[in-house]
C-alpha positions as CSV (number, residue, x, y, z in Angstrom):
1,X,2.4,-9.3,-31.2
2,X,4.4,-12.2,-29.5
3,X,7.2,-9.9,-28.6
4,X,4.8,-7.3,-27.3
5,X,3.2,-10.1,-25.0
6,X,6.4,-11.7,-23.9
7,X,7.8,-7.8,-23.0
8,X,4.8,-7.4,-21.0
9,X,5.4,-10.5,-18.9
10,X,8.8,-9.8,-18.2
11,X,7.8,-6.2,-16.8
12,X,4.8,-7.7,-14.9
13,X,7.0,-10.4,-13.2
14,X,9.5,-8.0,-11.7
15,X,6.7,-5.7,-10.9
16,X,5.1,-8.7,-9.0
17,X,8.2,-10.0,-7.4
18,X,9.2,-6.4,-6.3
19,X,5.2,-6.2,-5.0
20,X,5.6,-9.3,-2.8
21,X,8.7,-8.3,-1.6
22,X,7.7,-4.8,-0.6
23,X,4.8,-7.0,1.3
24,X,4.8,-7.0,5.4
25,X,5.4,-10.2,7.0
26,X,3.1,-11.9,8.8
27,X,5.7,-13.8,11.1
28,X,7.3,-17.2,10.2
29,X,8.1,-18.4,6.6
30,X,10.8,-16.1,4.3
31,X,9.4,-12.6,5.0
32,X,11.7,-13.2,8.5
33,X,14.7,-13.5,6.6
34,X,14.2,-10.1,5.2
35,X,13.5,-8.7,8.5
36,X,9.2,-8.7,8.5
37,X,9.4,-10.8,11.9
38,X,10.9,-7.6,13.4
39,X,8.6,-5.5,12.4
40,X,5.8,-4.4,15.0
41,X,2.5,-5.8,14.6
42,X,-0.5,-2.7,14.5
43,X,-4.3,-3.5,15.1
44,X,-4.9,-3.7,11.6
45,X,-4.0,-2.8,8.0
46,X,-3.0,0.9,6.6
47,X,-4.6,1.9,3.7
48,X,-1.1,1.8,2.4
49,X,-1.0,-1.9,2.7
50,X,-4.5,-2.4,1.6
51,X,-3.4,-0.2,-1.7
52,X,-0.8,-2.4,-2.1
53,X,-2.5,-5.5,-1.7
54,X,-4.6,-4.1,-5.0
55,X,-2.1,-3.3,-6.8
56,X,-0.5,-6.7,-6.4
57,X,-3.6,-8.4,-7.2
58,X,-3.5,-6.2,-10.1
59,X,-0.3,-7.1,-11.6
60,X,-1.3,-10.5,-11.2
61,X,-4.2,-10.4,-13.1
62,X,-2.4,-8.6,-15.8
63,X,0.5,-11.2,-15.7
64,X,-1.7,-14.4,-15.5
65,X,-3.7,-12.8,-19.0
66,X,-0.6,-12.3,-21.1
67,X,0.4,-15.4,-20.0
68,X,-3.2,-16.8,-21.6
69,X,-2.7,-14.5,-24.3
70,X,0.9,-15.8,-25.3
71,X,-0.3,-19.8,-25.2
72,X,-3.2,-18.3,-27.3
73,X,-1.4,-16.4,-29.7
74,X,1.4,-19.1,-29.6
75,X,-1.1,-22.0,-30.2
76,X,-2.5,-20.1,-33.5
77,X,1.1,-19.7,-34.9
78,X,1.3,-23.2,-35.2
């Protein structure tokens, strides 16, 4: 069950790293180095951005509860 959980965190991580990264930048900080500050700004979000704002806060949900699962299941073994 330990091996399922830590598994499942791995995926989520990349998943949530490759989420944030996919992310448009709101000027200044490090989404400029990837090229969000050259981006140009539109009136408001596409439903394509508020998707994937979901789906990040999604992923994150998913990755902070295996996280709680782990220390759970973790804390039991012992």
């Amino acid at each position: 069950m330990v091996i399922g959980f830590s598994i499942a965190l791995i995926v989520f991580s990349v998943l949530l790293m490759m989420l944030v990264l996919m992310h448009k930048g709101k000027g200044g900080g490090l989404s400029d180095m990837f090229g969000g500050g050259m981006q140009s700004s539109v009136g408001g979000s596409s439903v394509a951005e508020r998707n994937l704002d979901r789906i990040t806060i999604v992923i994150g949900l998913l990755w902070f509860a295996c996280i709680i699962a782990l220390g759970v299941l973790m804390k039991l073994d012992s």
